[in-house]
N, C-alpha and C positions, 0 to 999 in steps of 0.2 A: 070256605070254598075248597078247601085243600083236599078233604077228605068228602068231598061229594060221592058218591054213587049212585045217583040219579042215569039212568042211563038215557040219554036222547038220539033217537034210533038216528033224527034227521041231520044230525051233530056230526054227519062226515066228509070230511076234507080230500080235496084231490090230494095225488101225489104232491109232496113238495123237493124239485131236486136243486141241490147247491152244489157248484162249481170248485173245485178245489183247485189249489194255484201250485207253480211247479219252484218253491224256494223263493228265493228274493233278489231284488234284482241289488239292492242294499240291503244291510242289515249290521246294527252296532251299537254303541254309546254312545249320546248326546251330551259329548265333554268325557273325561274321564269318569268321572261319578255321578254321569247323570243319567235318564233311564233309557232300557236296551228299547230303540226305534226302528221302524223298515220300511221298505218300499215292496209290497207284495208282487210276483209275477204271477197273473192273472193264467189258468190253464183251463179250456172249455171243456178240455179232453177227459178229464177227472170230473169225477162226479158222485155224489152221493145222493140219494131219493126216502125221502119215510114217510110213510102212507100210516093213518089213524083209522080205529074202530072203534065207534065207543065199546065200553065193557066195564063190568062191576067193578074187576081187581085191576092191579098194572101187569102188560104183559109186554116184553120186547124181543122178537127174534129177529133174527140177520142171517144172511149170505154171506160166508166168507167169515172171517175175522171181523171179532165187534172191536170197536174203536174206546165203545164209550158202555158203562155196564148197565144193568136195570136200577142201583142204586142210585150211581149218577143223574140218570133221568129221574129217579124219584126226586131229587134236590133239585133240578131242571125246573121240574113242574112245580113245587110247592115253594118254592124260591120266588118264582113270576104267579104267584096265586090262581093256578092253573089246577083243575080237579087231577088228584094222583090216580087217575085211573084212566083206561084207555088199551087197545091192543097197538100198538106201535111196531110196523115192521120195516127193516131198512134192507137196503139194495145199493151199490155201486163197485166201482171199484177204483176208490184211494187205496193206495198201500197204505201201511201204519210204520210209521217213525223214518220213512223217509225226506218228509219236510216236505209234505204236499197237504197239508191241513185235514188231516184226515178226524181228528178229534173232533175239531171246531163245523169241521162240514157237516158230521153225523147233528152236532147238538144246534146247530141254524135248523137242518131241515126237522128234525124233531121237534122243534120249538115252533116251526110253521106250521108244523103237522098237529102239533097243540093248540094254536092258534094264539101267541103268545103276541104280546103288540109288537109292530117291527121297532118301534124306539127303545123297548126292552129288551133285544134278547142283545144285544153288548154287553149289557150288562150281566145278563142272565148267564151268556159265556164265562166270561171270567168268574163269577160267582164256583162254578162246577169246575174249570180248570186251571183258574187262578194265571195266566199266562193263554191269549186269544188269539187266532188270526183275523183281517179285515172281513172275512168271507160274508160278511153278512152285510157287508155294504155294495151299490148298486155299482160304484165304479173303484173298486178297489182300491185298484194302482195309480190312483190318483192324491193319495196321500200319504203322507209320513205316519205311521202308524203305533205307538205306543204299546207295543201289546201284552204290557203286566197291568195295565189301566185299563184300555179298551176305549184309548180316547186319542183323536185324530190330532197333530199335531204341529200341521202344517198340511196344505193343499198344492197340488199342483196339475199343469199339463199331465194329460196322459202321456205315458211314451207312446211316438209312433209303431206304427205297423211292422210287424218282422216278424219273422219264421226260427224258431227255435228247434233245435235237434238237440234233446236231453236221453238222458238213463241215470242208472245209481250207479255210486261208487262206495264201498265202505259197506261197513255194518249198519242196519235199522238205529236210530237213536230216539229215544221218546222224550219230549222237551221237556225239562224239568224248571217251573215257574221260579226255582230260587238262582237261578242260573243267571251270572249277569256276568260270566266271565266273556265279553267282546270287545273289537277292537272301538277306540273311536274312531266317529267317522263324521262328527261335526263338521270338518274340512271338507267335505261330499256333500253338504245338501245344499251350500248356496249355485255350486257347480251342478247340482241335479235340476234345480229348479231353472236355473238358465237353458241347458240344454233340451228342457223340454220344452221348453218356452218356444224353442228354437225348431225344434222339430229337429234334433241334431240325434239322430240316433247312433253316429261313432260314438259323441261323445260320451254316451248314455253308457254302450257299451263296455267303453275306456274306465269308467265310473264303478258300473259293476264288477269287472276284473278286480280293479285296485280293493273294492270292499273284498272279493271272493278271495283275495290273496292273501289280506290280511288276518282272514276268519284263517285261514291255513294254519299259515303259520304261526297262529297263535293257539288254534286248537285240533290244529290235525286236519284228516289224519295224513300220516309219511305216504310219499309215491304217491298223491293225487296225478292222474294225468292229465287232469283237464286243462290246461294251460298248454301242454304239447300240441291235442288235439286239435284244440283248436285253431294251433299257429297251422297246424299240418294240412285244415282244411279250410282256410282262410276264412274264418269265424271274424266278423268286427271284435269279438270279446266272447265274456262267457258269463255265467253267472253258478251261483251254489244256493241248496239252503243250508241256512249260517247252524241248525240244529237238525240234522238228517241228510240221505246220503244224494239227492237229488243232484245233478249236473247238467248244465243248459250252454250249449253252445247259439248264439246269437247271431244271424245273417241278418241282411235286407230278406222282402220278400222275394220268394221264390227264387235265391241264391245258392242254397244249401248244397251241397252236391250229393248225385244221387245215390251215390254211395256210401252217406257220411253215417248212417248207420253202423254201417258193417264195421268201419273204422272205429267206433265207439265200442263196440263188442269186441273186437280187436285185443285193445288197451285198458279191457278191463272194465268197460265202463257197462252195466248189464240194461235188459230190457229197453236197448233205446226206441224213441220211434219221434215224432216231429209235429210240430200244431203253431199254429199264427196267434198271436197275442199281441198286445198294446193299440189303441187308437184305432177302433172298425174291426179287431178281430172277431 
């Protein structure tokens, strides 16, 4: 099946787009030595789209910066016993290596656009980048995420409803799967799974700071502001991604102030802008 070129005219798929998320609301070691786990923040605003043609050979172009190469998708596709042929063209706009999934979203919607089963492409991810985000699950941030396995690790409430005001901070980083240098955070997820239980979104908040803090000051980088800004614009907390330059300031809904942009640009923090996430966003 690998190496089919049959071409079947009627063999074509709508767009498929997938969501990319804005860092984590946790993210760390389960135990000192145990594997790196997360809590994904779900972003609607990000987005990536691959549209399929059947075709003899493999062909892949893109908009913008490719995330993921033609090789890669060769492995994508003969990996999940999918024919290696096809025109495969992608569209969105995740940045790349700010920690907004941009690898993982191009090879979801790719692998939909192959028609690849949905119980397979977890697996199918990691296979190509050895290190996955959730993004190919229907409710993300609804669990503890494992993501050098690509296997769920604990379930819980979504977080409620709230309004985030992020941008980057730092250099691009592109996550490297042998990377396990994080803090633990086993002390965080029986406190996570309560407060969501709870509908408690301080303490969700309180939760993510302490992880974002940790990632800090254990791997950089110096002068984050994000901890000022958010005291300065009365953020419940804040959140990071724990491998890219993403920062997320956390309100209730439609608490944000309307200025809280400019104040992130301000201090450094670039391209902000704001989107609703957890529970009915």
């Amino acid at each position: 099946m690998g190496n089919q070129t049959t071409i079947n005219h009627s063999d074509v798929r709508p767009p498929m787009r997938v969501h990319g998320h804005f860092g984590e609301w946790i993210q760390g070691r389960l135990g000192a030595d145990g594997p790196v786990v997360l809590v994904t923040m779900t972003c609607d605003v990000l987005f990536v789209e691959a549209t399929f043609e059947p075709a003899v050979t493999l062909g892949l172009t893109h908009a913008g910066q490719a995330a993921i190469t033609r090789d890669q998708l060769r492995s994508l596709l003969s990996g999940s016993g999918r024919p290696v042929s096809g025109n495969f063209h992608v569209t969105g706009n995740v940045p790349l290596g700010v920690g907004a999934g941009a690898s993982t979203a191009w090879l979801v919607s790719l692998a939909r656009a192959a028609g690849v089963a949905e119980n397979d492409i977890a697996a199918a991810c990691l296979r190509v980048e050895k290190a996955t985000d959730p993004l190919m699950l229907q409710k993300a941030d609804r669990v503890l995420w494992s993501s050098r396995s690509a296997e769920v690790s604990a379930q819980f409430s979504a977080p409620p409803r709230c309004e985030i005001v992020g941008g980057y901070f730092g250099d691009p980083i592109k996550t490297n799967a042998g990377d396990t240098c994080f803090a633990d955070i086993s002390d965080l997820i029986g406190a996570w799974q309560d407060a969501t239980h709870r509908g408690d979104l301080a303490a969700l908040a309180g939760l993510a700071s302490e992880a974002a803090d940790r990632t800090t000051r254990l791997r950089g980088p110096k002068g984050d502001p994000t901890a000022a800004v958010a005291k300065r614009l009365g953020a419940l907390g804040y959140a990071r991604a724990h491998t890219g330059s993403a920062r997320a300031l956390i309100f209730s809904p439609d608490a944000a102030p309307f200025d809280a942009e400019n104040v992130l640009e301000q201090a450094g923090i670039t391209d902000a802008f704001r989107f609703f996430t957890g529970s009915g966003s």
